[in-house]
N, C-alpha and C positions, 0 to 999 in steps of 0.2 A: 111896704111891699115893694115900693121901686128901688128902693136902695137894694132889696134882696135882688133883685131882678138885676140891677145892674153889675151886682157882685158878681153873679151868675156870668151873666155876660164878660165881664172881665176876664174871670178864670179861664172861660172858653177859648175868650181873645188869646191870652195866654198859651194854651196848649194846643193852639190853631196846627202847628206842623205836628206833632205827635199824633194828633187826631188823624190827621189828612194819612198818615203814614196807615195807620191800624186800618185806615176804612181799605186804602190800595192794598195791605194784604190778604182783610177777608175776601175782599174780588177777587184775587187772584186764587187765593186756595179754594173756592166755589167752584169756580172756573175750571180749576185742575182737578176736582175731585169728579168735576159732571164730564170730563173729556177721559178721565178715566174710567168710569163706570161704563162710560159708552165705548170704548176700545173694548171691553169685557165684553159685550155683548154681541160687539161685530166677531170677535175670535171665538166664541162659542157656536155662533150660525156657522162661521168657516169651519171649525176644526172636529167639532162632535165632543161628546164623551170621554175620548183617551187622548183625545191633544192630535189626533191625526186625522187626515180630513175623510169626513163623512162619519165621524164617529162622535162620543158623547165627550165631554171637558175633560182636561186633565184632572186628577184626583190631584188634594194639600198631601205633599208627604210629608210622614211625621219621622226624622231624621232623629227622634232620641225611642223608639221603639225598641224592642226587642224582642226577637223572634219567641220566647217563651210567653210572654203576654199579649200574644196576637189572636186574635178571635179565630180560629180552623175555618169559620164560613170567608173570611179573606183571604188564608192562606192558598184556598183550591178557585180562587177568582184571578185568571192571568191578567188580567187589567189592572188589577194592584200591586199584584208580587212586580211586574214587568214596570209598574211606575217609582213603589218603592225599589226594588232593585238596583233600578238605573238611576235614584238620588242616592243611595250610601254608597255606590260606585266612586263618585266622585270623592269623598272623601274619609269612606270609611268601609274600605274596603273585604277585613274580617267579618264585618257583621252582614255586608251584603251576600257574602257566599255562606255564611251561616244562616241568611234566612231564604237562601236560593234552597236549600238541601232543607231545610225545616217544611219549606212547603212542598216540595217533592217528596219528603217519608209522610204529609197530611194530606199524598192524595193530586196536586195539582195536577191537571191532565193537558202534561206537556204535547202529546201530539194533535188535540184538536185545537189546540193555538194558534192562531193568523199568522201566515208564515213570517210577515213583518213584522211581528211582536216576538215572535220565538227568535230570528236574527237576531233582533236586537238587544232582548235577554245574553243572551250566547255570547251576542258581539262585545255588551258592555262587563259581561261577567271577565272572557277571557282578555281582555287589553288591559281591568284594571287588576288584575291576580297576576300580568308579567309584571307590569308597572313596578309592583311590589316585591319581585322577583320571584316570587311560586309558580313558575313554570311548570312544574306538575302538577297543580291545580287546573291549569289552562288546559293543557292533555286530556286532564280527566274530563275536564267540561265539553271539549270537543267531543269523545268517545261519547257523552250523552247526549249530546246533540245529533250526532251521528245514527242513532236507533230513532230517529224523526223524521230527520231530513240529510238532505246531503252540508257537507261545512262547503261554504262558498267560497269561491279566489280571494273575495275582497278579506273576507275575514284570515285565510292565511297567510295574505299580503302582508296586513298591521301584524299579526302574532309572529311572523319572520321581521321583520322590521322592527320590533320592538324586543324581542328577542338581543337581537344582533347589536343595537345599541345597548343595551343593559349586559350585554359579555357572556348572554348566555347560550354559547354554541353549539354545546351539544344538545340540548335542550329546543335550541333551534332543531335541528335536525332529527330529533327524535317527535316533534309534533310534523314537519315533512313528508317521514316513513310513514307516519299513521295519516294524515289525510290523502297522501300520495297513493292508495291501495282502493282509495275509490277510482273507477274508470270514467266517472263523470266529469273527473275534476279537467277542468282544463288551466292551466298557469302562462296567461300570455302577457304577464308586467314581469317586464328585461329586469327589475330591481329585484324582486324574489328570488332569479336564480343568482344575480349578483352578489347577496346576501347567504345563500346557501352556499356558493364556491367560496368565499371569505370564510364560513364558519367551517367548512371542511378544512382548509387551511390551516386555521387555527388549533383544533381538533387533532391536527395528524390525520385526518382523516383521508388519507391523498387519493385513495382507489375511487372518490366520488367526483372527484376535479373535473377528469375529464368529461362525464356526462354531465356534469354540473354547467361549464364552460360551454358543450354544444349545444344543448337547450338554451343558453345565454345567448347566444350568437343567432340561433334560430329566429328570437323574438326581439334583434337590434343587435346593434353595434355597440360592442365590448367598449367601454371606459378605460382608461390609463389605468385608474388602480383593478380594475378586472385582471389586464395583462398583467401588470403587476404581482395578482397573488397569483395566478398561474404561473409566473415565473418564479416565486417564492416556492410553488409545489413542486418544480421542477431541481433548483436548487436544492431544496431539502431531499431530495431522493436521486441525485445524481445522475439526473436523467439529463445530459447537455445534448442531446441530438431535440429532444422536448425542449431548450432553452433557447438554443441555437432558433429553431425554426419557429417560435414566439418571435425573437425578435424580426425574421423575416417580415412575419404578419402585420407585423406592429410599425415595418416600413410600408406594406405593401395600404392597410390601413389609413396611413400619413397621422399613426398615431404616434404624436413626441416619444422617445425614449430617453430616460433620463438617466445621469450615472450611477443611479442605484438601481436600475434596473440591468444596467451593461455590466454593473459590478457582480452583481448576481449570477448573473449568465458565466460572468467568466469564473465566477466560484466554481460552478457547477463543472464547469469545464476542469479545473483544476481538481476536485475533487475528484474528480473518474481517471484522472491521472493522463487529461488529455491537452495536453500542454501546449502541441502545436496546434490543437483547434482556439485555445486559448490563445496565445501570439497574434495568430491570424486576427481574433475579435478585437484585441489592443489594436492593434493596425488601423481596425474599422473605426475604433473609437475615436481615433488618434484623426483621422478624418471626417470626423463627424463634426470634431471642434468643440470642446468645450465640457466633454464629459469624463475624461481620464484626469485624477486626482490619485493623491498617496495610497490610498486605498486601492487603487488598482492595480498600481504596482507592487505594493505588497503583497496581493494576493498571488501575483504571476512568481514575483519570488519567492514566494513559500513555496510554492509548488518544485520551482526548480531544486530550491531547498534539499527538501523531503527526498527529490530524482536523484541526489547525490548530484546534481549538474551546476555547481558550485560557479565554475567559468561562465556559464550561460547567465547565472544571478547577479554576479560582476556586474559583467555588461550591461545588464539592467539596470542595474543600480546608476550604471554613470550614463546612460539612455535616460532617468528619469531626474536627472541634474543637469542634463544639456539640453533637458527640453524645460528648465526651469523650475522644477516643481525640489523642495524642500525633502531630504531623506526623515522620516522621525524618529522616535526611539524605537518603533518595531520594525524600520528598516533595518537600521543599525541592529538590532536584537537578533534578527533573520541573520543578517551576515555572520553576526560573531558566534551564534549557535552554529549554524552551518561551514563554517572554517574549523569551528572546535571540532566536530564530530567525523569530519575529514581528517582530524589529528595536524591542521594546518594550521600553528599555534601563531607562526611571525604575521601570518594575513589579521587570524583575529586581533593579533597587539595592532597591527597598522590600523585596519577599522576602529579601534578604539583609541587611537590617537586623531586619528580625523575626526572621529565625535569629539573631543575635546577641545581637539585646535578651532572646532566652527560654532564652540559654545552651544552644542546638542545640550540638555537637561539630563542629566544621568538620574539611574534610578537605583536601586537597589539588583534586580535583574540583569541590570547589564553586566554591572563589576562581581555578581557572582558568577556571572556566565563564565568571562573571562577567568574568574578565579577555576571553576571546573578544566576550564582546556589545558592551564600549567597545572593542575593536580593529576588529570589525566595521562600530560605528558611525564610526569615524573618529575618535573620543575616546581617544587614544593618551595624553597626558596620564592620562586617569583610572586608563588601565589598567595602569599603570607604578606609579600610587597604591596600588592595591590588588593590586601584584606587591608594591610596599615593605612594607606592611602584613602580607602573608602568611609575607615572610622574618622579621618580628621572632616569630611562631609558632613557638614551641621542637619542638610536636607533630607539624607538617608543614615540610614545603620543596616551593619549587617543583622539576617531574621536565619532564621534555625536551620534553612539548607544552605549556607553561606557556610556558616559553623559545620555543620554535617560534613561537608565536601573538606574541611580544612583540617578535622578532626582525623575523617577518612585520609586524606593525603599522609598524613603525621604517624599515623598508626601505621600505614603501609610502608615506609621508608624506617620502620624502628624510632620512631621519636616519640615513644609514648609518653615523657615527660612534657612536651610541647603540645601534645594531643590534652592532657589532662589539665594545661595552661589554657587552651581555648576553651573547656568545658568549664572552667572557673569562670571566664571571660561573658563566653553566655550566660552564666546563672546573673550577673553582676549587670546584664544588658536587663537582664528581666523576663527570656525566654524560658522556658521549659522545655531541657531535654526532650527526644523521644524515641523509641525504640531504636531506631536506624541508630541512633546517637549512641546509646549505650551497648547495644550489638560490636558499634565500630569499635569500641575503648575494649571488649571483650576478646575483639579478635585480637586488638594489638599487646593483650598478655600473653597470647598462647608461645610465641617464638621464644620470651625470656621464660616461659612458666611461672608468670606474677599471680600464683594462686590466690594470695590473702588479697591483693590489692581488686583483683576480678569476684571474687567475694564479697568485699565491699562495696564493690558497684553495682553488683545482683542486690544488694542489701538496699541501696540507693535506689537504686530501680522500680523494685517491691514497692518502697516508702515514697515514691514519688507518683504512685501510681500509675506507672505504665508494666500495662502486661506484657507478660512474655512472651518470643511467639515459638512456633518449631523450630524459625531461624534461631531464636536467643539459645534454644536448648542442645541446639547442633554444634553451635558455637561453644558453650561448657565443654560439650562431648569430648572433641578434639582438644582442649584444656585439659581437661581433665585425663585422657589419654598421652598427652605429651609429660605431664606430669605423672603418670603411671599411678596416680590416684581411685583404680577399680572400682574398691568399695564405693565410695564418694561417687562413682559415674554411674554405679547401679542405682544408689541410694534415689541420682537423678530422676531414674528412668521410675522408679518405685515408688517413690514418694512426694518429690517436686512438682513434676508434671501431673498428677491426681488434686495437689493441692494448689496451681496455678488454673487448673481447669484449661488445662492447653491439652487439644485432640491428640490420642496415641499413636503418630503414625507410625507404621511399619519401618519407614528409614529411619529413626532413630535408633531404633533396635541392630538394624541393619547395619548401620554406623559402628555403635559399639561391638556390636560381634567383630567385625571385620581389624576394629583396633584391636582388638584381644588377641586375636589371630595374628596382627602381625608382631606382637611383642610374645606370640609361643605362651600365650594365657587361655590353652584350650578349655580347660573346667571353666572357667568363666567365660570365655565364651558361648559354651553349653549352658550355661545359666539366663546369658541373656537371649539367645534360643528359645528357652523354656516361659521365661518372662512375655517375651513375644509371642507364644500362643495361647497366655491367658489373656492377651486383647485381643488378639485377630489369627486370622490364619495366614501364615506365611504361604508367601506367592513361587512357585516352581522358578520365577527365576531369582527370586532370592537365594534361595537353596541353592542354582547352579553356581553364584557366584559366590558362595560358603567352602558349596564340597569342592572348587575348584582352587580354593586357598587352602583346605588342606590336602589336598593332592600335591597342590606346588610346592608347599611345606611340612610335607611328609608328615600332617597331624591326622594320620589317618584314622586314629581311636576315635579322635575328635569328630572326625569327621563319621567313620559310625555313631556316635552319638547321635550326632545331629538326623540322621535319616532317622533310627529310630524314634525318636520325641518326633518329629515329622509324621510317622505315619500313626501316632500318636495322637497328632492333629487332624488330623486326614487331609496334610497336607500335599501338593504333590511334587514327585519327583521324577526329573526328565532321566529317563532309560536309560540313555548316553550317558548321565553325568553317573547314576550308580554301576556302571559298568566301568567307566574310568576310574573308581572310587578299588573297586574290586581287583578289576589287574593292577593298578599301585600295590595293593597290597600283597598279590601275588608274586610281584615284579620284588619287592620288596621281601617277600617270603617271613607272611606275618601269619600263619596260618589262624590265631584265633584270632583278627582281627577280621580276615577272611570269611570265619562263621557268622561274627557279628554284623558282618555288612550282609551276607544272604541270607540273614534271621532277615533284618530292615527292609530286605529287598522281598520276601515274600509277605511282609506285611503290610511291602505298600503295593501287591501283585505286581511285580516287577519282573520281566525271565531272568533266571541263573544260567548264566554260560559255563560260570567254571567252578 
């Protein structure tokens, strides 16, 4: 027995620290389980039944429930719906508003609820349905809250504020309007209206700014970015005497204004075309220190720009290189558009020798610009130079209005052959033609009459999928007119345009009549007369300017024609012009042409003088 005894003891010896260890954890987990039990029982004397004081415990939520397998005697218990509720808030948020609406069609009787339990229902329903961004849930929830109680400040404090962060602006504002129409409500956190003038802002919503902005003011002192987005609503609605007198505020305030807010201001200013109130604010700025950058002076010379005040823009330009600031490419961009458009071609080649000499970044922009002012000028040569010039630029290539403008120059001077080299030149860049493009190659057949060749490029056209437009078809017109190809220009009007789906307007018609007319093609211009009022009704002064071609050109058969198919139409005609129609032919001593006109003339009740 002692040998057992001693073995015993050995082992024991042995496992002396392991033991020692197990015994200090059962003490300790004792320990922790009787300090928690009793924390239980002190929070249940404090808090009651529903976890708030003076009431019963909180209830276990069961967070894998589902509103179809819930006993209906829970559903109409607000102490549960109000505990589960505000557990699947947190993290699951569909099924807590599916089982908010489950127990309000089972009967819950939302208005004898303890006002703190129904807030807080309300409060935790609508912050997590923004959270998720159903913003029209939270609407709705409010409008049933609303048939209980009043919605409280605090709660449209968080739904504005959490709105606002999640981008939802209108949505802000549309929960606003609805709790705003109760008279109870009072809103004195300066952050709500803050929140509401940023989402009008954003919005376009600008007619709300300003009352947004004095209710702000009302309850504290504006923030930088307060002034900020009211300057923004000012800027965006070209209101600069509103800009102007922010920034006042904003000295009188000793609230910082920053260059994007002077920049703004002076947009504003510049937009309303108020240039020297603009100036003046440069000035200010210029003595502020620190706040005039490229951007401000770009914006004063656009404006000058746009004034035609070209000299005034000069000088700015070299005002904001003697105060040391860097021109960039949309300085330079401003000047060379605005020299072109002046037709001042040697200033824009100077500006664009100066961006080059000071190693500016050229862009594509720039060298088409300059390519438009010698295309403009007539100096098609130069502009082809410095098209060559831009394609040896590894950084850019010419893009489809480069080509446009080059094609257009080439056409207009007769060099359709050069015109039809740069159209190669683009397909081989990788652009795609487009109507302007092919329009331009159309016009530049009309002078030689390159029928077949303007045929194959409507054929190109078609196939390359770019539709026609009234200009493409106006353009045939006169082609086909120079070319004395009738049939062909009817056929246009007849069958082309029905099967381009290109609108019938009345100037087309008008076009062709009037060519007919002057090549002494009266029947057919009677034709397309007639053509023209099975789409539309011809306008009285279309007619005057018919009957007045053939008055001038003694086609005055023609021109009875045309009154009658006019009144035919029930279209009308000016008194004058069938009376002018009549003594021509008087004058002329056409005596049945004479009948014919006062048949026309009482069918479209017109008086007979002679």
């Amino acid at each position: 027995m002692e040998p057992v005894i001693e073995l015993v003891y050995e082992g024991l010896y042995m496992l002396r620290v392991e033991l020692s260890f197990l015994a200090v954890f059962a003490f300790l987990w004792l320990a922790g389980h009787f300090l928690v039990a009793k924390n239980d029982q002190v929070k249940s004397r404090k808090t009651g039944p529903t976890g708030s004081t003076g009431r019963r415990a909180t209830r276990r939520v069961d967070e894998s429930l589902t509103p179809s397998t819930v006993e209906p005697e829970k559903l109409q218990d607000p102490q549960w719906v109000v505990a589960q509720v505000s557990a699947l808030c947190r993290s699951q948020v569909q099924r807590a508003l599916e089982l908010y609406r489950v127990a309000v069609r089972a009967g819950l009787n939302i208005k004898d609820m303890p006002a703190n339990d129904c807030q807080q229902l309300y409060s935790n329903l609508v912050t997590a349905v923004i959270r998720v961004g159903q913003a029209d849930d939270a609407l709705s929830l409010m409008k049933d809250l609303r048939r209980f109680q009043h919605v409280e400040a605090a709660l449209l404090a968080s739904a504005t504020k959490l709105c606002t962060s999640k981008q939802l602006f209108a949505d802000c504002l549309s929960i606003y309007d609805f709790t705003s129409q109760d008279p109870a409500l009072e809103i004195q956190d300066k952050s709500v209206w803050s929140c509401l003038l940023f989402c009008a802002v954003e919005t376009k919503g600008y007619h709300r700014c300003t009352f947004f902005f004095e209710q702000l003011k009302a309850n504290g002192s504006p923030s930088p970015k307060d002034f900020g987005n009211m300057v923004r609503y000012a800027s965006s609605t070209s209101n600069w005497r509103l800009a102007l007198s922010l920034i006042d505020e904003m000295h009188k305030a000793q609230v910082e204004v920053d260059s994007v807010v002077y920049n703004r201001v002076l947009a504003a200013c510049v937009s309303a075309e108020q240039l020297d109130q603009a100036r003046k604010l440069l000035d200010q700025m210029v003595a502020a220190g620190g706040v005039t950058d490229v951007i401000t002076y770009n914006t004063l010379a656009k404006g000058y720009a746009k004034a035609g005040r070209m000299d005034t823009c000069f000088e700015l330009y070299e005002l904001m290189r003697s105060r040391g600031l860097s021109p960039s490419q949309v300085t330079y961009g401003i000047l060379l558009d605005g020299f072109i458009n002046d037709n001042e071609v040697e200033k824009a080649v100077a500006i664009f020798n100066t961006m080059r000499a000071e190693g500016c970044q050229m862009n594509t922009v720039l060298y088409t610009t300059l390519i438009k002012g010698f295309a403009r000028a007539g100096q098609v040569d130069q502009a082809v130079q410095i098209y060559e010039e831009m394609r040896k630029e590894r950084s850019m290539q010419p893009d489809v209005i480069t080509f446009s403008i080059l094609i257009k120059a080439n056409c207009d001077v007769g060099r359709l052959e050069e015109a039809l080299k740069m159209l190669l030149a683009m397909k081989e860049a990788g652009l795609k033609p487009d109507e302007v493009v092919f329009n331009n190659l159309l016009g530049g057949c009309i002078n030689d009459c390159k029928l077949e060749l303007a045929k194959d490029l409507y054929k190109e056209m078609i196939a390359s999928n770019v539709k026609p437009s009234v200009a493409t078809f106006s353009i045939l017109i006169r082609l086909y007119a120079q070319c004395k190809r009738w049939d062909e220009a009817l056929d246009l009007l007849r069958q082309e345009l029905p099967a381009q789906k290109v609108s019938p307007e009345p100037r087309l018609y008008g076009q062709l009549a009037q060519c007919c007319l002057r090549d002494r093609q009266g029947r057919r211009a009677t034709e397309v007369y007639k053509l023209l009022t099975e789409t539309s009704t011809p306008t009285a002064a279309m007619n005057s300017t018919l009957l007045g071609m053939c008055a001038k050109l003694n086609m005055l058969d023609t021109g009875a024609d045309i009154m009658h198919l006019a009144a035919e139409a029930n279209s009308r005609v000016d008194p004058r012009d069938a009376a002018m129609m009549l003594e021509a032919a008087l004058r002329k001593k056409k005596p049945q042409v004479m009948g014919l006109l006062k048949e026309a003339m009482v069918k479209l009740n017109l008086p007979v003088h002679a």
